[in-house]
C-alpha positions as CSV (number, residue, x, y, z in Angstrom):
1,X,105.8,84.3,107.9
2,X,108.8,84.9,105.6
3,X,110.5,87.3,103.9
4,X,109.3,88.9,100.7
5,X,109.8,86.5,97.9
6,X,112.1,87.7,95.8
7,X,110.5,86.8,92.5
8,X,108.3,89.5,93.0
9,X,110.8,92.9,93.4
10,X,110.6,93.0,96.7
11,X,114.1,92.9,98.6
12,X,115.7,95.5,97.5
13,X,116.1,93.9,93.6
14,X,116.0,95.8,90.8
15,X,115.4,94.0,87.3
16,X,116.1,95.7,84.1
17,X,115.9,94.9,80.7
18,X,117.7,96.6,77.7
19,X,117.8,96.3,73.9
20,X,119.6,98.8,71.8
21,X,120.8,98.9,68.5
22,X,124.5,99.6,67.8
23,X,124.9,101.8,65.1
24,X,128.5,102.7,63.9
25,X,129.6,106.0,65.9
26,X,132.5,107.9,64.7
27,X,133.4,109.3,68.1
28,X,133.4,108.7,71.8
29,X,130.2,109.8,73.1
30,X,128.3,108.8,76.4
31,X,124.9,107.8,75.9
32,X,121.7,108.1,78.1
33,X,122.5,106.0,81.6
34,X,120.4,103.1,82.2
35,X,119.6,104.0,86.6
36,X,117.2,102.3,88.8
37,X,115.6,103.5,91.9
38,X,118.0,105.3,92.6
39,X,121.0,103.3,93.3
40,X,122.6,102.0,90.4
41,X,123.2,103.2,86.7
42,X,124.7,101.6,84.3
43,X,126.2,103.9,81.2
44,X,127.1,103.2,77.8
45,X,130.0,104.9,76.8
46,X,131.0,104.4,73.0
47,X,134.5,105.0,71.1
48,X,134.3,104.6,67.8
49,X,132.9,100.9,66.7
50,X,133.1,99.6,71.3
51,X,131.0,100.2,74.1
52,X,132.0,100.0,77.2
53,X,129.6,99.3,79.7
54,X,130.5,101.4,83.4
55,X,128.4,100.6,86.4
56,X,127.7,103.4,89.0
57,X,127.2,103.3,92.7
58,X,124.7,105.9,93.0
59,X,124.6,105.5,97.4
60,X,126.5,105.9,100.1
61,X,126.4,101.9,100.6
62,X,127.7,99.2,98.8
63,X,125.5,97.1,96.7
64,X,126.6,94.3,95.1
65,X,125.3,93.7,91.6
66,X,124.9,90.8,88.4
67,X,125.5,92.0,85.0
68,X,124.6,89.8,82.2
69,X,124.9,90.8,78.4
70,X,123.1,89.0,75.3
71,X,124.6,90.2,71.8
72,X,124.7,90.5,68.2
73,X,128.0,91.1,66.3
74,X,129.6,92.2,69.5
75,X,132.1,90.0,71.1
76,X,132.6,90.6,74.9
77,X,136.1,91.1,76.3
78,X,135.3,88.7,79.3
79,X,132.6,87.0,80.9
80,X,128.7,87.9,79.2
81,X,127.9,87.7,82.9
82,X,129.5,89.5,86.1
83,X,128.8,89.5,89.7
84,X,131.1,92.5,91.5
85,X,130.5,94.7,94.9
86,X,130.5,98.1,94.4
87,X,131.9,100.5,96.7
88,X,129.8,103.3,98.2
89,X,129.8,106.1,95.2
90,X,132.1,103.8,93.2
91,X,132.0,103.1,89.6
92,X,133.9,100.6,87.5
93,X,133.7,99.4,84.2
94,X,131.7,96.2,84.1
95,X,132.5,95.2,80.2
96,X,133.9,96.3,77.0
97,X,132.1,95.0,73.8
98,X,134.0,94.8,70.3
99,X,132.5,94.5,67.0
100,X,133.0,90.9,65.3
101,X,132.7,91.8,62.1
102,X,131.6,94.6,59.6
103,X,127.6,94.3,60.2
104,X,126.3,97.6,61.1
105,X,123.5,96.3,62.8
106,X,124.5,95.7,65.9
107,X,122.8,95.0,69.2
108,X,123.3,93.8,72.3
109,X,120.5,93.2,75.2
110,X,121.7,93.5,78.7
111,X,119.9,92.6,82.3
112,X,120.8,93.9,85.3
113,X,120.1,93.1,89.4
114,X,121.3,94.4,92.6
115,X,121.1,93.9,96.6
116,X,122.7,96.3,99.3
117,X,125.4,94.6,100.6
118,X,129.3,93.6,100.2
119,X,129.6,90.0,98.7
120,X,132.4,89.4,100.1
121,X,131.3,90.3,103.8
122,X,133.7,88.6,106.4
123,X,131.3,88.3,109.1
124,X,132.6,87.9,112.8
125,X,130.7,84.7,113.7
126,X,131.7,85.0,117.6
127,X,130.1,88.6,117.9
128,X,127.2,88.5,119.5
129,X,124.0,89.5,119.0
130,X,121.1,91.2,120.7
131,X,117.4,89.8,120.4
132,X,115.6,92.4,118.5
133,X,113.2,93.7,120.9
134,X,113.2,95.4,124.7
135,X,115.9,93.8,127.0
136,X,114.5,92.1,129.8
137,X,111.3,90.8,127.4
138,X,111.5,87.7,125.9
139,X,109.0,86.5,122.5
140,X,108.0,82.9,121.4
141,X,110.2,81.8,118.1
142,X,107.5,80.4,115.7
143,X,110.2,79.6,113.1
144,X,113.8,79.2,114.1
145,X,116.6,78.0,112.0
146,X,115.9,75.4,109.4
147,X,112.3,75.6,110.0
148,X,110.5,73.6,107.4
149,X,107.5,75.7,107.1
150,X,109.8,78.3,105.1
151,X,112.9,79.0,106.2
152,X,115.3,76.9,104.1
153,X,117.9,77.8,101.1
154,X,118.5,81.7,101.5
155,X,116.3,81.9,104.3
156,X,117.9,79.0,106.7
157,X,119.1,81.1,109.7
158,X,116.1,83.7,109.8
159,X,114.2,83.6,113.2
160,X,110.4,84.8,113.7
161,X,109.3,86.2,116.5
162,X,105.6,85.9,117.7
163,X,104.4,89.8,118.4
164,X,101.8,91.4,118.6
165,X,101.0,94.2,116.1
166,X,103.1,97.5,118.0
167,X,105.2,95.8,119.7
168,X,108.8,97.8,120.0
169,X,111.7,95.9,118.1
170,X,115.4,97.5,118.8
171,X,118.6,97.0,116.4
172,X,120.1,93.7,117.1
173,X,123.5,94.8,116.1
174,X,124.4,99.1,115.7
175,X,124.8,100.3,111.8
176,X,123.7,102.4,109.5
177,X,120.2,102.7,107.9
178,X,120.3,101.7,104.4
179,X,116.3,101.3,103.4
180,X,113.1,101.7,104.9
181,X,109.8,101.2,103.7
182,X,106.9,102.0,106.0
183,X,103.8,103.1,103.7
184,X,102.2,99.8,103.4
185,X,99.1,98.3,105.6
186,X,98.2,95.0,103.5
187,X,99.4,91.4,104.9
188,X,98.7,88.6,103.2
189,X,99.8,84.7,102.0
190,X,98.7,84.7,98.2
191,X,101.7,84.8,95.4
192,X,102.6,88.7,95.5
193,X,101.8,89.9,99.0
194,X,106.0,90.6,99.9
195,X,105.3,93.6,97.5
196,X,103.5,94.5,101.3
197,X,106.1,94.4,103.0
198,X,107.6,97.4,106.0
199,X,110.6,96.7,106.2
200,X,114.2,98.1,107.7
201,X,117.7,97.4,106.5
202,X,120.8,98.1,108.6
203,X,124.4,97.8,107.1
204,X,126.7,96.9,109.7
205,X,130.1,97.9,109.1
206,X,131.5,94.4,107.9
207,X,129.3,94.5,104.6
208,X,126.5,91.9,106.2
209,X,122.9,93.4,106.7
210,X,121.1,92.8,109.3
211,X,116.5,93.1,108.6
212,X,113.6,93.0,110.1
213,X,110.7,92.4,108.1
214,X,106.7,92.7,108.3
215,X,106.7,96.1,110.5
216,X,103.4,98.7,111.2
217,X,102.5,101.3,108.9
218,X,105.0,104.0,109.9
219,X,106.1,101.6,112.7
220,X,110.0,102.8,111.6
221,X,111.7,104.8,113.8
222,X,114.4,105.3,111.7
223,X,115.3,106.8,108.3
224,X,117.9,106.3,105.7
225,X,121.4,107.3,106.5
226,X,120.8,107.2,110.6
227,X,123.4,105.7,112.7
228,X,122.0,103.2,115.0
229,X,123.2,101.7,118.1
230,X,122.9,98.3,119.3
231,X,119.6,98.1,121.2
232,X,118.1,101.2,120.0
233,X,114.9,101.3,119.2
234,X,114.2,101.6,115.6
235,X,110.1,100.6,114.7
236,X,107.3,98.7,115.9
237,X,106.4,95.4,114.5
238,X,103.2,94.2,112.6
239,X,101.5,92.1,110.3
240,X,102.5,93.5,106.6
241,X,103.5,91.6,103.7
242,X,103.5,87.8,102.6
243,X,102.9,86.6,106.5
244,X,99.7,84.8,107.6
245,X,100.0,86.6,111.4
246,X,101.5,89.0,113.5
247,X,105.6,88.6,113.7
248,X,108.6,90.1,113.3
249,X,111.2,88.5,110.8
250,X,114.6,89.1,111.6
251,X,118.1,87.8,109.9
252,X,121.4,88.7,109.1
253,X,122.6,88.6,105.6
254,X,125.2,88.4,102.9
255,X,124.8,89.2,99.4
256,X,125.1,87.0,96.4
257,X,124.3,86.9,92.6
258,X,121.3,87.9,90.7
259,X,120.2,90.3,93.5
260,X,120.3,87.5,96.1
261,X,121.0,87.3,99.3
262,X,122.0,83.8,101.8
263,X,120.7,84.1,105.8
264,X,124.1,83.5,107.8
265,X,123.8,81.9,111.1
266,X,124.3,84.2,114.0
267,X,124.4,84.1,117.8
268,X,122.6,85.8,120.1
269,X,123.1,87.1,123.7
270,X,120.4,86.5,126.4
271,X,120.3,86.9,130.1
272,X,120.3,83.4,130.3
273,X,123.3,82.9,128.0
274,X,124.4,82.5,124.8
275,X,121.9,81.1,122.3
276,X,123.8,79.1,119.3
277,X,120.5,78.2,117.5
278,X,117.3,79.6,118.2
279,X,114.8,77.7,117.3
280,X,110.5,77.2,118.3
């Protein structure tokens, strides 16, 4: 009943882990990027004795991303460790590293995470939301905000919805499709299972996301780049992933360090009114 855990790559993280050794270069050269799955790349460009260390945006979305760098005989003009949104298609340089003294055998090692998203999203917290599934229905919340079963830290102001497998779910808020998985058919509560996960990620235009979590196999309506309107329907929900029955998991968030995201409290519309805090 939660969200894939994030210690096991699932949520859109990537992890990478680097060593190279510096040897002395006479001229500027760009060596092979460092990219994962397709979103992010990370190139060493060297001049002489430095590196500098560019970060690409390989999508049409923002991501935001954590840089941290380890080293031997480098210094680090700045911080070893860097937290920055990237624009969609953007790149930037992330850090420079200097020799500290005349050892040839350099190295540095560098790890790397990421999350779609703008960490610096200024979210409208009057607009309000639509329930994620077919107006005039309405669905039993089994875990509403602050639940203690597991929706606390990043996960505070997720909602569950009690579904039955196929049941249609429609976009809460209009955006654009920014990752779908729909191949998987396994759910399950043992350590791992979020690897299980359906899933669909909208980007709404102020740099929050908004997901929904634990859909069919090929229940998503939807593919990567669509624009989608409030309402629309975009999957059908199911039982996939770390969940221990059939639900849909749905929250809005804003990303953070380390490939992180934080659950941001949200309000919905209802025919009965507005609802502040849903909860069972």
């Amino acid at each position: 009943m939660t969200r894939p855990s994030l210690t096991v790559g699932q949520r859109i993280i990537a992890r990478v882990k680097i060593c190279v050794l510096a040897l002395l270069s006479g001229s500027a050269a760009l060596a092979n990027p460092t990219c994962k799955d397709h979103w992010i790349c990370v190139d060493e460009i060297r001049d002489g004795d430095r590196i500098e260390l560019r970060a690409r945006n390989l999508q049409e979305y923002p991501l935001t991303y954590t840089l941290r760098v380890n080293t031997r005989s480098y210094a680090v003009n700045g911080s070893r460790t860097v937290t920055r949104t990237l624009n969609a298609g953007g790149s930037e340089t992330a850090m420079e590293l200097v020799p500290r003294d005349g050892n040839t055998r350099r190295s540095y090692d560098l790890s790397l995470e990421w999350t779609v998203g703008d960490q610096h999203a200024n979210h409208d917290d009057y607009y309000r939301y639509a329930f994620p599934y077919e107006r005039g229905r309405s669905y039993r919340i089994l875990q509403g905000y602050g639940s203690r079963f597991s929706h606390r830290g990043r996960e505070e102001f997720a909602i569950d919805f009690d579904m039955p497998v196929g049941t249609p779910v429609h976009a809460a808020r209009a955006g654009t499709v920014a990752r779908v998985v729909k191949k998987h058919d396994k759910g399950c509560w043992e350590s791992g299972c979020g690897n299980f996960a359906n899933y669909i990620v909208i980007l709404h235009d102020d740099g929050t996301t908004g997901e929904y979590y634990h859909l069919q196999r090929n229940g998503a309506f939807v593919e990567v780049g669509d624009a989608v309107d409030r309402g629309q329907l975009i999957g059908l929900s199911g039982n996939t992933g770390h969940t221990t029955m059939p639900h849909l998991h749905f929250a809005v968030y804003r990303a953070t360090s380390w490939g992180n995201t934080q659950s941001i409290p949200v309000i919905f519309e209802s025919a009965d009114g507005i609802v502040n805090k849903p909860r069972r």
